[in-house]
Structure formats: C-alpha cells, structure tokens
C-alpha positions in Angstrom: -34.0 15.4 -26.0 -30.8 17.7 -25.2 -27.5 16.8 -23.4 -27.5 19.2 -20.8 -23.1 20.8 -20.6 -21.8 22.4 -17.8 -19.7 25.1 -19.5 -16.8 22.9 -18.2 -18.2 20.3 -20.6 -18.3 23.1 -23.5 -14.5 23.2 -23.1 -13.5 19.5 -22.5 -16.1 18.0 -24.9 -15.5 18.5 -28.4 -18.7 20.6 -30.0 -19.9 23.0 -32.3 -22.0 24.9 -29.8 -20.4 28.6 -29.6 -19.8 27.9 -34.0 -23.8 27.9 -33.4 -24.0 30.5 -31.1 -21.8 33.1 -32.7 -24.1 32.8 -36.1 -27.1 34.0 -34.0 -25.4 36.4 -31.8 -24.1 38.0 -35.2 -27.6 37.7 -36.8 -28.7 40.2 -33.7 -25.4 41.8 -34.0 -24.5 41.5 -30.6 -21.2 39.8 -29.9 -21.5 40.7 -26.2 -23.3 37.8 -23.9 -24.9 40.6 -21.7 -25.8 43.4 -25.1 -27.6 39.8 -26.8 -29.5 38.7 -23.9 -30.9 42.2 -23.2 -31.6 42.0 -27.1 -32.9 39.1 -27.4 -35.5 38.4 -24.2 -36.6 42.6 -25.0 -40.0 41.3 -25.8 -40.6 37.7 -25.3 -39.1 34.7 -22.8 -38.7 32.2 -25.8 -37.2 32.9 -29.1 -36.4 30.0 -31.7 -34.9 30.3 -35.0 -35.1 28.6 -38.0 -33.5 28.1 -41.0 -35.6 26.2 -43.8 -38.2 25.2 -41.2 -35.7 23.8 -38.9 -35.2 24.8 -35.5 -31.0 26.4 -35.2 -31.4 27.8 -32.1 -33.1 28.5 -29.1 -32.8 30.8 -26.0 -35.1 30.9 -23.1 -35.1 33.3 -20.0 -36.6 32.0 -16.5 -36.3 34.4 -13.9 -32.5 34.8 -13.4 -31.3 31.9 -15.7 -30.9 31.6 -19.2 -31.0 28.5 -21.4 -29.6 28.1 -24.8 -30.2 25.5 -26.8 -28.6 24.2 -29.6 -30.6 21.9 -31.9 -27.9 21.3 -34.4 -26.0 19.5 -31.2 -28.5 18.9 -29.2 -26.9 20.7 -26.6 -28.4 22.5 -23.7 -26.7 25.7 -21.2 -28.1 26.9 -18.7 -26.5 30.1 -17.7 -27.4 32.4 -14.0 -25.5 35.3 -12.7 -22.9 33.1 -11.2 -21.6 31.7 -14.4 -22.0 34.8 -16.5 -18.9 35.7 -16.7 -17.5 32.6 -17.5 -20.2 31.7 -20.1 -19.0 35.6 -21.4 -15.0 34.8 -21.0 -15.4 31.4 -23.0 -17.7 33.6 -26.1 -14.8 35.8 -26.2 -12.0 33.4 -26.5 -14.4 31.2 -28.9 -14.4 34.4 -31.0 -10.6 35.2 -30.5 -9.8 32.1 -31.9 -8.0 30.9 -28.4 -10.2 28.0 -27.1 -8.1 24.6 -27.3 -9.9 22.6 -29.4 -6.7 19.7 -29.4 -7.4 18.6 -26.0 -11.1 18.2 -26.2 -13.2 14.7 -27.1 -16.0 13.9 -28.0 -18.9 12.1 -26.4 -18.1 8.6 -28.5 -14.3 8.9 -27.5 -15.4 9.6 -23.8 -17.1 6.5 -23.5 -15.3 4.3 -25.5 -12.3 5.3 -23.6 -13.7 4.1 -20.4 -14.9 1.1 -21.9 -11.3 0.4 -23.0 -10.6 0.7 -19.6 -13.2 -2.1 -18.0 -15.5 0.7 -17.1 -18.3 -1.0 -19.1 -17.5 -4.6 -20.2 -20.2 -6.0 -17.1 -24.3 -4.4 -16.1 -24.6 -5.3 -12.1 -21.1 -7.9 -12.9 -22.9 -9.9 -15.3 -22.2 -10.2 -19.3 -24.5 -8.8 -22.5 -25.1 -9.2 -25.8 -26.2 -5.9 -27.9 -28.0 -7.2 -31.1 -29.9 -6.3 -34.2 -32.2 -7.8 -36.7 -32.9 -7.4 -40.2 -35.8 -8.1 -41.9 -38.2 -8.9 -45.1 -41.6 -7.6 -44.1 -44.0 -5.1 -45.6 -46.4 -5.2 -42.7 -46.2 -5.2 -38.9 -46.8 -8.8 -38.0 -43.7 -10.7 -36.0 -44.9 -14.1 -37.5 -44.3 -12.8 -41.4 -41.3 -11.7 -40.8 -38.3 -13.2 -42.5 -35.0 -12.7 -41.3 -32.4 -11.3 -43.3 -29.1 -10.8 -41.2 -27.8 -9.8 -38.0 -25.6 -8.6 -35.7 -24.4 -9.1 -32.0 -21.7 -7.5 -30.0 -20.5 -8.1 -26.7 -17.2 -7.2 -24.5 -14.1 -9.3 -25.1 -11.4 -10.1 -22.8 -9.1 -7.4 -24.3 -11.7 -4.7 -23.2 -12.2 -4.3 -27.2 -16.4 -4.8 -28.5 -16.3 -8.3 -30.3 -18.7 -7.9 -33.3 -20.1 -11.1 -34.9 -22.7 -11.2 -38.3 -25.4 -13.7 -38.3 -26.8 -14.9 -41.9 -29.6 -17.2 -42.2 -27.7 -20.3 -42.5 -26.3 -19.7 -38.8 -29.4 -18.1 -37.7 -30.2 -20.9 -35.3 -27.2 -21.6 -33.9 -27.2 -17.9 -32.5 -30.7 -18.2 -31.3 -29.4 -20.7 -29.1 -26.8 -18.7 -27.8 -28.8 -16.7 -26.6 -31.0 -18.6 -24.9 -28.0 -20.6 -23.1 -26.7 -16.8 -22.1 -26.1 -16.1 -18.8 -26.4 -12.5 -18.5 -28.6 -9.6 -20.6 -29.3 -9.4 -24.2 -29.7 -5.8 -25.0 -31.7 -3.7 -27.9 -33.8 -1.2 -28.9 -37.6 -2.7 -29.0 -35.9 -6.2 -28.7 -39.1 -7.2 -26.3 -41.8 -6.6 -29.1 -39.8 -7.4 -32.2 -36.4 -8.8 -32.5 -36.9 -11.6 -30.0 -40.4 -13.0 -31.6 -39.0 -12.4 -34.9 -36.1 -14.6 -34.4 -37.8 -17.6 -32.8 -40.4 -17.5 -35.3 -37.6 -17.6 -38.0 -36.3 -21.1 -36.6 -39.9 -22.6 -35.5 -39.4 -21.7 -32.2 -42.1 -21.3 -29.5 -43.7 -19.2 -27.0 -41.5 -19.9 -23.9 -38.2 -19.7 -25.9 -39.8 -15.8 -26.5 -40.4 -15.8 -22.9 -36.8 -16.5 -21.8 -35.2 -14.3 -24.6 -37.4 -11.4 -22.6 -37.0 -12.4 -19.2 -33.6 -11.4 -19.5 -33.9 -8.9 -22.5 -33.1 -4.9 -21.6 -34.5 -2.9 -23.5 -33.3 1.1 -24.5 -36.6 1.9 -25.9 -39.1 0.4 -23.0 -36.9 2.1 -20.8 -37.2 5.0 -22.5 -40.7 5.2 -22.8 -41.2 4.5 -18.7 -39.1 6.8 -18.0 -39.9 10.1 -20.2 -43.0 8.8 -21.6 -41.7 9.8 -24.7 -41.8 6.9 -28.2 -38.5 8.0 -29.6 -36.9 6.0 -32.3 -33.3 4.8 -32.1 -32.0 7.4 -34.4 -33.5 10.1 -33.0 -31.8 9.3 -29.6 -28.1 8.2 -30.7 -27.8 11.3 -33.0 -29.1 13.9 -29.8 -26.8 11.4 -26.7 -23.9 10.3 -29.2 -23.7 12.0 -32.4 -24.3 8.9 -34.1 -27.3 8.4 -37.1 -28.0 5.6 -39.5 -26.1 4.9 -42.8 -29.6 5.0 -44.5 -32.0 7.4 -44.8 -35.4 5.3 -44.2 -36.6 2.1 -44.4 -38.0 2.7 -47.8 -34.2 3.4 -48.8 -33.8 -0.4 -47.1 -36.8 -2.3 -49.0 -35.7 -0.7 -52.2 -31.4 -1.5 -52.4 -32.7 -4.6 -51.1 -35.3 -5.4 -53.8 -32.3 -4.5 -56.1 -30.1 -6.7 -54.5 -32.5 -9.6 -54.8 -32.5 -9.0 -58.5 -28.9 -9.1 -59.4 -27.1 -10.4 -56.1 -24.8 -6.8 -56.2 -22.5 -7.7 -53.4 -21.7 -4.2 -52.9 -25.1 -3.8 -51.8 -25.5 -6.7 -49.3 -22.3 -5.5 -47.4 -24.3 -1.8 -47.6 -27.1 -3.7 -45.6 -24.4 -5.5 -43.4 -22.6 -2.1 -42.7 -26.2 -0.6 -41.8 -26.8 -3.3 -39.6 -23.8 -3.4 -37.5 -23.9 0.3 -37.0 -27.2 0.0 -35.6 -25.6 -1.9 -33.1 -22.9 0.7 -32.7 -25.4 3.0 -31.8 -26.8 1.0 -29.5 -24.1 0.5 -27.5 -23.2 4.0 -27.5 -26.5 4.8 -26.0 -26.2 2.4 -23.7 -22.9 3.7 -22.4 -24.1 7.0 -22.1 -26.6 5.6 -20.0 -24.9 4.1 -17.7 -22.3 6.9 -17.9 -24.3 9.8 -17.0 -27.6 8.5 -15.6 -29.5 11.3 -16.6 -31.9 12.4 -19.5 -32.9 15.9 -20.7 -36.0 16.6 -22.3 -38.4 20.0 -22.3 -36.0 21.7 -19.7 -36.9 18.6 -17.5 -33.9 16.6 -16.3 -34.9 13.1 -15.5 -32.3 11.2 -13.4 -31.8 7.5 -12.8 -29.3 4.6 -11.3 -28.4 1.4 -12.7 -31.0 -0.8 -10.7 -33.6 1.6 -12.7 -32.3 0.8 -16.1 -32.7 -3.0 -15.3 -36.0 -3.4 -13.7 -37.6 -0.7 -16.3 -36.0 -2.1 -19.1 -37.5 -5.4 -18.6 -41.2 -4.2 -18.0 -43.1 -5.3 -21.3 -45.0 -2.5 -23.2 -48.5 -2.8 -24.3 -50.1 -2.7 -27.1 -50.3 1.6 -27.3 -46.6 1.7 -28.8 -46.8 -0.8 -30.9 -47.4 0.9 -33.8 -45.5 3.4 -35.7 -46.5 6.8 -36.7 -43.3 7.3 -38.6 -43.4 6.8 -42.0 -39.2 6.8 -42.1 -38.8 4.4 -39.9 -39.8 0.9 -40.9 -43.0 -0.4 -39.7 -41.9 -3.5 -38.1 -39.3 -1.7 -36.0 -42.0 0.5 -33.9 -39.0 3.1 -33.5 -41.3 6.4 -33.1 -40.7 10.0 -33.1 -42.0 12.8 -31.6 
C-alpha cells in the first residue's frame, strides 16, 4: 500500500523521497532524471532494490510513464513526458540543496490541522468514538478473553481529540456508554473482537454485541471489501500516516506484562497504557486520511471511494476466512494480518 504524490505534494508534504531517490540515482551514477531512466529500464521494465532483503526502491516503466516507488515512505510518482521536466527541475534543486523544506508538513500535521479546524469532529454530522482494547489471552477465543485496559477518543467542543483510559474497575460503566451512544464507535477489527470481548468482560449478552456492531465502523472490514487485502493496523498507519506501534509484537506485550504481574513496575503499566492510546492515535489518523483523500493505492491500482462507502462497507460483518491470523507479530486475538 503506497500514497500516491503529485510532485506538487513532493514539495508541500514533508518527505524523504528524493533523500531516497538520490541514493539510487548515485548507486547507477546517474544524477540526471533522463541519463537514470535510460540506465535503469536498458534491460528490464521493473527493477527493485534491496538492502539487507528489504525492498529501498523501486522503478517501473509503462509505456510512456514511469513509477517510482519509495518503500522506505511508502510513497508512489508517477512521472510522463508532461511532468518530466518538473520531476527533473525538483531532482536538481533537491540536490542543490534549494528545496524549502520550512514550509512543508507532513501528513499527521495536514490532518490534524483540519481537524483543528471542524473539518473532522462529525462522519455524515453525527458523533464517534475511536477505541481500543487490551487484553489477557493466549488463544483466539472472544469468551477467554480478559480485559486489561482501554482507550477511547472522540472530538471535543474545542476541536481538540478528548482521550479517556478505561481500567477494569470502570470497564462497565464505559460499555454502557457506548451502548447509550448516539453516533459510530470506530476501530480496527472492533466487529470480530473488541466489541464481544468487552460484553463478555461485564456478563453481557448477545444483543448488547449486536447493537455495539450495528453501529460499529470498522477500518479493517473496510479495508478488506474494498482491496481485498487483510492488512494489519500497523502496516497501514506506518504506509497512510507515518505512524507505527510503541511495541514491537505481541510477544513483546505478553512478556512486560507477565513482568508486570510479577512485581506491579508502574513504569511498565503506563508502557502498556502509552501503547494503548497510541493505538488509538493511529486509528484516528487513518481514519482522517480516509475521509481526507478518499483514495487507496495498492499494486499500481488506485482504488477510490466516498464517505457513504466507508459507512455502509465498514459495517458489513466479515466471515469466518479472516478470522485468523497468519502473523505471528501481531497478537492472535487481534486478527490484524499482513500481506
């Protein structure tokens, strides 16, 4: 999955494309755009590079247009013959040193920006909640679960992101806030995990899971209609937003958190409470950049959407072919899946 830039948005969005660019184009010495495409595309349409088995770069030639992808980023150009040039001009004044780097932003500061300016604090003029679980549980069964913590966010009156944390003693309270919600409750695989997980956890029922769903949207169902792609939540925030976990895997979870339950380090619950509400960060993020751009990249495929897609899509229930994961660094109960 790539964010495909106009080279307007290589100027105007903070990156480290050309930085990318310029280590390859020096690697074929070729520090001309025209001189490394003749070069490069000499013998073959596709050329990737690597560096310790992972992808740095990739260029592409389709008739008259050129794609360059940068995984590092994930960031893809497409350049023709009418934007030659001024794919070549920016190159040169990336290499002179003359590109103004002060006035760019990046994607996080884009978004956040027009969420600061009631761009995003309503979906369709109603509210939402973006939330995120976590849990004790070895094996993927929603009824073994036990809930450790949470987090919920939503849009305040000051167009600021109101975060609140949700231990076990208050778990219940906030499972009825959400069921008394008027408006959407929105997370990554909230439909097949989060929701059940939560009800279970206060010996809820059946319909209360029902009407937490009815009204759940969620990023990775949506996902998976739309690209037919199971891509974990850290795979897409890092390629849309720039944004990754604060922990590695969920093995690096279970074990601080077996450590924790050993000697009650409080260092390492608010570890588990900062992972935890960055989850939700990244959530959101992905959310705006959603509704933001209403487009998707993937396999030189762009796939576009409106608003009134995201809804109904995200709450279409999934069956039971995603339900497991394949990953083994993601944790089982969380079905995130990469590809």
């Amino acid at each position: 999955m790539y964010k495909r830039f106009s080279l307007n948005d290589l100027q105007n969005i903070k990156n480290n494309f050309f930085i990318h660019f310029e280590r390859i184009a020096k690697k074929e010495k070729c520090l001309h755009i025209k001189d490394f495409c003749k070069t490069v595309f000499k013998q073959w349409p596709s050329v990737y590079y690597y560096f310790r088995w992972q992808p740095q770069f990739i260029c592409h030639k389709e008739e008259n247009n050129y794609n360059f992808i940068d995984p590092q980023d994930s960031i893809e150009v497409i350049v023709n013959q009418e934007n030659m040039s001024q794919f070549s001009q920016l190159f040169k004044r990336h290499l002179t040193k003359k590109s103004k780097k002060q006035d760019t932003q990046t994607i996080e500061q884009i978004l956040m920006e027009e969420f600061s300016n009631g761009t995003f604090n309503t979906i369709n003029d109603k509210p939402y909640i973006v939330y995120d679980i976590e849990t004790d549980g070895e094996v993927f069964d929603v009824t073994q679960q036990k809930f450790i913590m949470a987090y919920a966010a939503q849009p305040w009156e000051d167009n600021k992101m109101k975060y609140e944390y949700v231990d076990q003693n208050n778990l219940k309270e906030f499972v009825q806030k959400l069921l008394e919600f008027d408006g959407y409750i929105v997370w990554y695989n909230n439909i097949s995990f989060d929701n059940p997980v939560i009800i279970h956890n206060i010996d809820g029922n059946q319909e209360m899971i029902d009407k937490l769903n009815e009204k759940s949207l969620d990023l990775f169902t949506f996902l998976y209609h739309s690209i037919k792609k199971k891509i974990g939540l850290n795979k897409v925030a890092s390629s849309l937003v720039w944004i990754s976990k604060t922990l590695e895997s969920w093995l690096e979870w279970s074990n601080l958190y077996k450590d924790y339950l050993k000697n009650g380090d409080v260092a390492l619950l608010n570890k588990f409470k900062k992972y935890c509400k960055n989850d939700v960060k990244m959530t959101i993020l992905v959310l705006l950049y959603f509704i933001h751009y209403k487009k998707l990249h993937i396999e030189w495929e762009e796939v576009s959407f409106t608003l009134d897609d995201l809804i109904q899509k995200w709450v279409t229930p999934l069956g039971k072919d995603i339900k497991q994961s394949n990953d083994e660094n993601e944790k089982p109960q969380n079905q995130s899946i990469f590809w």
